[in-house]
BAMIDO-466574 format. One line per 3 residues: number of its first residue (from 1); their letters; for each residue x, y, z of N, C-alpha, C. Coordinates in nm, 3 decimals, padded with zeros to 5 digits. Layout:
NUM) a) X Y Z X Y Z X Y Z | ...
end
This chain:
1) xxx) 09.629 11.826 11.297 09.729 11.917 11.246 09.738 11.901 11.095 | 09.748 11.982 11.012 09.769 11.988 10.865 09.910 12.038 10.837 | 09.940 11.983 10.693 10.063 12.024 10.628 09.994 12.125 10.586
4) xxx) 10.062 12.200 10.480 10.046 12.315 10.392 10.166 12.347 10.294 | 10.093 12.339 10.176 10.204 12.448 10.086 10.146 12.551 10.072 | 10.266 12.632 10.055 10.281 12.810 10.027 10.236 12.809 09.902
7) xxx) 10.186 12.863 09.836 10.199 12.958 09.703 10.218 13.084 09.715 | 10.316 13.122 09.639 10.419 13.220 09.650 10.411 13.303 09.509 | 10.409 13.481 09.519 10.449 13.557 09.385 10.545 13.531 09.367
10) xxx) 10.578 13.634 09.284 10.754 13.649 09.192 10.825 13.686 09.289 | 10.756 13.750 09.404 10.849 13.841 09.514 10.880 13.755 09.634 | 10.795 13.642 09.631 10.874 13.536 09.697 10.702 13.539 09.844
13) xxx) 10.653 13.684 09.805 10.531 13.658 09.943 10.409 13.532 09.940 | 10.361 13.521 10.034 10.277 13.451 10.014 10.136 13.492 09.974 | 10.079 13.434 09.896 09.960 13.426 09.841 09.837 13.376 09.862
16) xxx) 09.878 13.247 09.909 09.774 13.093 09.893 09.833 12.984 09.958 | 09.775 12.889 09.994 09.774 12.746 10.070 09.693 12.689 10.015 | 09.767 12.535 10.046 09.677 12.438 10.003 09.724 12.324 10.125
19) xxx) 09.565 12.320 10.147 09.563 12.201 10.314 09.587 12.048 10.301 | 09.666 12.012 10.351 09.666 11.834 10.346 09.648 11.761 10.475 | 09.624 11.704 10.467 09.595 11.598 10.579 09.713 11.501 10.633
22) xxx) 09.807 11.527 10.548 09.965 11.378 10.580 10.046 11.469 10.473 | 10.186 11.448 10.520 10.332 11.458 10.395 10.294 11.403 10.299 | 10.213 11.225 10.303 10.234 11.140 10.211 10.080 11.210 10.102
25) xxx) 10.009 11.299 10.138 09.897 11.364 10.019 09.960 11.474 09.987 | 10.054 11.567 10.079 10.108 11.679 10.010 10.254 11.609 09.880 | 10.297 11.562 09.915 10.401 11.493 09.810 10.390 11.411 09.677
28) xxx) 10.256 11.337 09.705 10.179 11.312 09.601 10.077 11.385 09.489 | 10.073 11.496 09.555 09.983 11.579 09.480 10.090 11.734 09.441 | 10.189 11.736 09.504 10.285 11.793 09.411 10.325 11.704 09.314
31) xxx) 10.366 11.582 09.305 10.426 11.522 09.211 10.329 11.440 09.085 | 10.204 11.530 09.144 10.113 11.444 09.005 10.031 11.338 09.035 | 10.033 11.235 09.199 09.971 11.141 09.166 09.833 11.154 09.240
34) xxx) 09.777 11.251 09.191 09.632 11.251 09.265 09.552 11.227 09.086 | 09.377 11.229 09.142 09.341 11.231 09.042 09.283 11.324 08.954 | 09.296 11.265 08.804 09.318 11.395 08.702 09.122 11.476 08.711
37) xxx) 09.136 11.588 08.666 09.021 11.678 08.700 08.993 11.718 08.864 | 09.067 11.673 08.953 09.026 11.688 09.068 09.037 11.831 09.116 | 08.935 11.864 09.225 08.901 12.028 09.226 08.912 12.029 09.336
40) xxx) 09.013 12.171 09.406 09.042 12.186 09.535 08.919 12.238 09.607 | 08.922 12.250 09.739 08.826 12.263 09.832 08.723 12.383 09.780 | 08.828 12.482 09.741 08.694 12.632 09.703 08.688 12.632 09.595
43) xxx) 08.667 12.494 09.467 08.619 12.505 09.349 08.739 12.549 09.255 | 08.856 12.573 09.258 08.876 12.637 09.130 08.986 12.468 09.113 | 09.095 12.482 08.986 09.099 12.406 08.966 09.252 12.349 08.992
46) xxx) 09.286 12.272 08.976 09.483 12.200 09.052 09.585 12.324 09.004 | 09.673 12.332 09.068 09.833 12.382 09.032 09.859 12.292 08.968 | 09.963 12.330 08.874 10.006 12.262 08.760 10.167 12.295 08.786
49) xxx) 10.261 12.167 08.800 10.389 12.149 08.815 10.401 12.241 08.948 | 10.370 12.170 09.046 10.419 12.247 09.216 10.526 12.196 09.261 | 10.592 12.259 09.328 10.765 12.239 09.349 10.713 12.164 09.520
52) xxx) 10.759 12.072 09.566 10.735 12.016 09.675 10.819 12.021 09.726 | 10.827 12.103 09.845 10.889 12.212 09.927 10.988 12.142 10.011 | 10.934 12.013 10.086 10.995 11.963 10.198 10.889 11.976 10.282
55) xxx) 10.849 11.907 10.407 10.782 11.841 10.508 10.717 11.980 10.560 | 10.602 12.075 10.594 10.565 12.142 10.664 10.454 12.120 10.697 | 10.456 11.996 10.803 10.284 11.958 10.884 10.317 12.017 11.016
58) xxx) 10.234 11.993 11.108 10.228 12.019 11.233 10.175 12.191 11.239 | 10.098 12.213 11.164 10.057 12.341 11.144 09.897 12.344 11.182 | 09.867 12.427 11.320 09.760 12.450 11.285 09.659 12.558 11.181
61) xxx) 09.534 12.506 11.192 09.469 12.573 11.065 09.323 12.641 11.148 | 09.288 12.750 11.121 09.193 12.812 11.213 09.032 12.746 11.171 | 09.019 12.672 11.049 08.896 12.607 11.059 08.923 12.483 10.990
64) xxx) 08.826 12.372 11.018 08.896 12.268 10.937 08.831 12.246 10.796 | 08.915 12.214 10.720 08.874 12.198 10.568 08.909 12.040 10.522 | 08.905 11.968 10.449 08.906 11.905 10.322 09.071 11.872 10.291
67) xxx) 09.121 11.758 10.306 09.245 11.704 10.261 09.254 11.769 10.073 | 09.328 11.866 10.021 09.305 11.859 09.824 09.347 11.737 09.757 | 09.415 11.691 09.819 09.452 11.550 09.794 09.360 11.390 09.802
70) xxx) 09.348 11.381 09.901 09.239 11.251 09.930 09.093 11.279 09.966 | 09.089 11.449 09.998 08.913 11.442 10.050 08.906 11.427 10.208 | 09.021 11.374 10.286 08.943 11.336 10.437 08.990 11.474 10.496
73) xxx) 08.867 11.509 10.608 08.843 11.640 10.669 09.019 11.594 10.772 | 09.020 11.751 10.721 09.220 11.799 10.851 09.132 11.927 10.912 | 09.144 11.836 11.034 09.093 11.956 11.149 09.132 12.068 11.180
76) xxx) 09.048 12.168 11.229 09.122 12.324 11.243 09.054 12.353 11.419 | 09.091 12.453 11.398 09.099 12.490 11.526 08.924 12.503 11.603 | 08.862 12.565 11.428 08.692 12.607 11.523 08.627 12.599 11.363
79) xxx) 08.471 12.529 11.400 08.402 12.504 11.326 08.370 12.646 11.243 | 08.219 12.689 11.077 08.200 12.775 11.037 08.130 12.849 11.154 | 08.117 12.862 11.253 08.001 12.919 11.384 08.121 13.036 11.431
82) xxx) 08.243 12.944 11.448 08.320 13.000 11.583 08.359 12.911 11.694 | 08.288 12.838 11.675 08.266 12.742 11.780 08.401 12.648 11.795 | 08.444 12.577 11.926 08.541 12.498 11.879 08.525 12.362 11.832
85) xxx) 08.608 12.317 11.756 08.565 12.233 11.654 08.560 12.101 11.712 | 08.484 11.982 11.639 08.467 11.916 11.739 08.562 11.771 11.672 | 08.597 11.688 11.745 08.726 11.616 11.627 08.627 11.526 11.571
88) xxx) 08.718 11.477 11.474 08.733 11.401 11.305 08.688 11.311 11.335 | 08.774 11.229 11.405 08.765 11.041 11.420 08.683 10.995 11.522 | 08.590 10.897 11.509 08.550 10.819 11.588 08.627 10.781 11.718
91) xxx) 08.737 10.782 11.677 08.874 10.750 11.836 08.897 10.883 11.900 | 08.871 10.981 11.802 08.937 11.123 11.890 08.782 11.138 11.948 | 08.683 11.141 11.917 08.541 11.133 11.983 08.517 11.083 12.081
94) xxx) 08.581 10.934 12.099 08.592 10.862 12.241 08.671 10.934 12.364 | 08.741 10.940 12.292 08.825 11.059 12.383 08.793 11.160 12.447 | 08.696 11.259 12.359 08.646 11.344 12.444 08.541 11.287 12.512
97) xxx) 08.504 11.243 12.499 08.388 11.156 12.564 08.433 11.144 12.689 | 08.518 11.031 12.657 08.645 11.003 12.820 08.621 11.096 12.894 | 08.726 11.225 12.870 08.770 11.333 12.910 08.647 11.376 13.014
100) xxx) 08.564 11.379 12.921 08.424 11.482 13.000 08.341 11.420 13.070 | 08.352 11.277 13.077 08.295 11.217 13.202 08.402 11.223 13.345 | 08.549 11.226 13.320 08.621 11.240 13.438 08.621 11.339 13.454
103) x) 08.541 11.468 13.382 08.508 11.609 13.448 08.404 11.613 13.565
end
């Protein structure tokens, strides 16, 4: 599951997201402490002074991308194919593993 901030026009709609992996990379990287030059997932370059909204994880995301904050992959729903995606961690791997032998 990923957090997300909004980026928002003047009119208050939404625009843009930016994917995190934990509260504790979205809060840090609103407040500055990531590192300097660092470039979000599709190349362009940081928000400058982002208002940090309050807690919105538990969001799914339809493909998985790139923490902008630390770099570690936040899973989405289905790989670039379509396909469904296959998990992150070595522990969530065991798992399916599990799973599909008691199939």
């Amino acid at each position: 599951m990923a957090h997300l901030h909004f980026i928002e026009d003047a009119d208050g709609d939404v625009v843009d997201h930016i994917v995190f992996c934990s509260d504790f990379c979205h809060q840090g990287f609103c407040w500055g402490e990531r590192r300097s030059g660092e470039k979000y997932q599709d190349g362009c370059e940081p928000y400058q002074e982002l208002e940090y909204g309050g807690w919105n994880g538990c969001e799914e995301i339809s493909q998985s991308e790139p923490c902008a904050n630390c770099g570690d992959m936040v899973q989405g729903l289905h790989d670039e194919d379509g396909n469904p995606a296959e998990p992150v961690s070595e522990t969530d791997a065991r798992r399916v593993d599990r799973l599909k032998s008691v199939r």
